[in-house]
N, C-alpha and C positions, 0 to 999 in steps of 0.2 A: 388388484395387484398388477405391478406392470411386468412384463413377462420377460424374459431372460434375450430373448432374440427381438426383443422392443429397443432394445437398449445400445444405443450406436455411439461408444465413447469415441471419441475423436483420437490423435494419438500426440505424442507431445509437440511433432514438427506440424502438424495442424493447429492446436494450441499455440502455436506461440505464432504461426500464419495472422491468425485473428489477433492476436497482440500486437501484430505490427499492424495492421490495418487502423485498431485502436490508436494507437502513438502515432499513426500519420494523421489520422483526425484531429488528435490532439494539439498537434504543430500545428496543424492547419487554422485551428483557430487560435491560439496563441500568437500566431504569426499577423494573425486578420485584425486581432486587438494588440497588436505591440507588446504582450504579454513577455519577459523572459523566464526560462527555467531551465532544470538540467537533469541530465537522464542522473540517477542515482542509486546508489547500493550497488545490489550485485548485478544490474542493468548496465552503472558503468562501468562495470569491470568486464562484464561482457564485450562491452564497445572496447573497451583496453588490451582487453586478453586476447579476443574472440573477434572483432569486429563485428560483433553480432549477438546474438542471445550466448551464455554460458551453456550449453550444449544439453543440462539436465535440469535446468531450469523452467520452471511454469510461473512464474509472473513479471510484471516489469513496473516499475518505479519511479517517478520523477517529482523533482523537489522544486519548491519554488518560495522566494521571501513571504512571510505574512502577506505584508502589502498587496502582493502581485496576486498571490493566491485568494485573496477574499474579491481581489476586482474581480480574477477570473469567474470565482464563483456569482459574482452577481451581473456578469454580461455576456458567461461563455453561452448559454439557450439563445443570445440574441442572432449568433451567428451559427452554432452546431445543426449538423444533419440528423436533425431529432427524431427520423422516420427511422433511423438504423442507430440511433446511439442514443446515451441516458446518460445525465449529470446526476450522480445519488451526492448530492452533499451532507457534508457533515454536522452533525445534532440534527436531523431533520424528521417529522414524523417515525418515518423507517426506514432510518440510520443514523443510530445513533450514534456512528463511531467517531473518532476525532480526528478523522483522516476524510479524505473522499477518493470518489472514484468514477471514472468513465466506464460505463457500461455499452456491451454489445448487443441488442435487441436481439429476440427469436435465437438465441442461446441460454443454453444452461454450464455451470460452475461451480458445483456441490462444494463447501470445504466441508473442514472437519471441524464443524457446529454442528451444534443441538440448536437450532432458531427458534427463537419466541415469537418472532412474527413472519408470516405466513406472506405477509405483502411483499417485503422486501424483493428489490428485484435481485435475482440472482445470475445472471449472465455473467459471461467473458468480461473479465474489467483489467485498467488499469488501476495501481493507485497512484494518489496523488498526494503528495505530504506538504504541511506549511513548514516554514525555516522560520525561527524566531529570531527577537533583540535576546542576546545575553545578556546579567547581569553584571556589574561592573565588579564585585569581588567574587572569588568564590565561592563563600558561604553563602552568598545569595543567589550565585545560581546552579548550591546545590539544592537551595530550596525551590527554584524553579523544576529541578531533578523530580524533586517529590512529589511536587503540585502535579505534575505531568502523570506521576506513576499514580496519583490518587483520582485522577480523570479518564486513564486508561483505563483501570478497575470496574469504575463506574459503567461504562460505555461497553467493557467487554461479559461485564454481567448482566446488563440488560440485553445482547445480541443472545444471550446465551452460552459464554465458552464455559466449557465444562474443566475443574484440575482434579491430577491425582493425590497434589499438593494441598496438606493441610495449612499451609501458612497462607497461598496465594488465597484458598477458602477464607480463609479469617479475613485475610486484608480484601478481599473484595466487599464481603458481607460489612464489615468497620467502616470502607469507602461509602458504599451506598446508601449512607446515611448524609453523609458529607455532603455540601451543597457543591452544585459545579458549578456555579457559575464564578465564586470564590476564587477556588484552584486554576479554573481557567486565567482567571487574570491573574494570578500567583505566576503561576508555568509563564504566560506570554508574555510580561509588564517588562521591559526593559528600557532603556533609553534610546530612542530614535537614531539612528546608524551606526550603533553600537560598534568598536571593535572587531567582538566575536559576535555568534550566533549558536545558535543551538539548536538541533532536529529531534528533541525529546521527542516528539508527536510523531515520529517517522518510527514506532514500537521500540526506544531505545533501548539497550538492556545495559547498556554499559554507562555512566555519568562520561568518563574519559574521550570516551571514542565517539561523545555526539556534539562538543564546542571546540568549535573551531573558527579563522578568521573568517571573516565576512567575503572578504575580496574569494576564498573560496567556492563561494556564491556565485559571486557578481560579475568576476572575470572567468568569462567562459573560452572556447573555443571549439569549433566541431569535428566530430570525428567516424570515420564510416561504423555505420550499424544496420546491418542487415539491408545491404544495398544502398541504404538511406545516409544523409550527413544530418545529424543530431546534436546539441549541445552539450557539453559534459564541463567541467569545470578545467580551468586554464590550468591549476593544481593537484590536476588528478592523483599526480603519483604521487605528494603528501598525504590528500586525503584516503585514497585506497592505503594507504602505509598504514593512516590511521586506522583505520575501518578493519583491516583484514591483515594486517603483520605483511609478510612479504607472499603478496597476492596473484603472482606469478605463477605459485607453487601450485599446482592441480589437487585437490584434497584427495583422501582416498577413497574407495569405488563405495563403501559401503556407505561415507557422510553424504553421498551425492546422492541416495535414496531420503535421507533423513531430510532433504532441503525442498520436497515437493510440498506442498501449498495446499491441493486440492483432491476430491476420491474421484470427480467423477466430471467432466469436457463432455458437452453432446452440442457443436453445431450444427445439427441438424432441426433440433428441435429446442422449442421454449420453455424456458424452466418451471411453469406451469403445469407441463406434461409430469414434472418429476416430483411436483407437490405431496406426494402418499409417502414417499420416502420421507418428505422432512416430516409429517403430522405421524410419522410413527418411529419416527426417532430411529429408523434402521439403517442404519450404515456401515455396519459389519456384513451385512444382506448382501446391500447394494454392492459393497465394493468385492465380496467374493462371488456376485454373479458378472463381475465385469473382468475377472481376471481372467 
């Protein structure tokens, strides 16, 4: 058992230290393969609000078209500093999520799973979400809505997320019978520079708030974050309007606790070291000997 004064959590402004380390890597090679993308969610409203992280915030986000996103996946290892960072893509052995992520080596980044596999790397990451073709009517890409919510299902019950919710239970267990490769091209299949776009895969929860136009995308421009100049979309302030109502507003102290990600930051050590934890499913343990 690992012992209470073993355990060196990092603290949030360390945490998001190594997030930007991450997202400078990140640029770095998107920049090296012509790749474009844009900081997103509540990343850029950080960069909007904040010119830098949202202040209680522990993860960051960036979006990028299909297209862009599957090159990066199949050329970012050609040019990434693989001694200090990890490309976990997405459907792959171990990760099977439908997103990816850039990982930080010799770090640990406990969320709040129950993991079924043991391999996964777990380190400090970014994620990384694809931007889809919409489809040309609505009906159709509310059916991309659902294809999407029957792939998340799938992907988030074999990670292991655990609900208290008996319908999400039913609809996971009902999913996972489903073939994904199906839904997958359901969710994605749109027409080639479609209009609009869609970030279903970026964990949508709302149909409304995730199709929007393309040029949202595509017309960017940069804006200071955390020292750094990043990409964000030239429409920010439509799409934070969409995303967030009027996103200005500082929420209240107590939802800024509900918006953390993870129990447990230890850049000191690799997540390796924090392996007993997950094979015993204790993270009530963990996180009241870290407080």
């Amino acid at each position: 058992m690992i012992k209470e004064k073993a355990i060196t959590p990092a603290t949030l402004q360390e945490h998001q230290s190594a997030l930007k380390k991450l997202l400078e890597e990140f640029d770095r090679v998107c920049k090296k393969l012509n790749i474009p993308y844009i900081l997103f969610a509540g990343t850029m409203l950080g960069a909007v609000r904040h010119q830098g992280f949202i202040p209680w915030d522990d993860d960051l986000d960036v979006l990028m078209l299909r297209k862009d996103y599957e090159f990066f996946l199949q050329h970012a290892d050609e040019v990434l500093e693989k001694e200090t960072f990890s490309l976990q893509k997405e459907f792959t052995e171990h990760w099977p999520m439908f997103f990816s992520k850039l990982r930080l080596n010799e770090t640990t980044c406990l969320e709040k799973y129950h993991p079924k596999d043991f391999e996964t790397h777990h380190g400090v990451y970014i994620d990384i979400f694809p931007c889809d073709n919409a489809a040309k009517t609505s009906f159709a890409r509310k059916i991309q809505f659902f294809a999407s919510k029957v792939v998340i299902a799938k992907s988030l019950k074999k990670r292991g997320y655990e609900t208290r919710s008996s319908l999400k239970k039913v609809f996971m267990k009902v999913c996972s019978f489903l073939p994904t490769s199906l839904f997958r091209k359901l969710a994605t299949h749109g027409k080639e520079n479609s209009k609009l776009v869609h970030s279903f895969f970026a964990a949508a929860k709302d149909f409304s708030k995730n199709v929007y136009p393309r040029e949202f995308v595509t017309e960017r421009v940069n804006l200071s974050f955390e020292g750094g100049s990043y990409p964000v979309s030239k429409e920010y302030d439509q799409l934070l309007n969409l995303l967030y109502g009027d996103y200005m507003v500082l929420p209240p102290q107590e939802e800024r606790e509900d918006k953390k990600h993870v129990v447990l930051v230890d850049l000191t050590k690799p997540y390796e070291y924090y392996r007993e934890y997950h094979e015993n499913l204790d993270f009530d343990v963990l996180t009241k000997s870290i407080r």
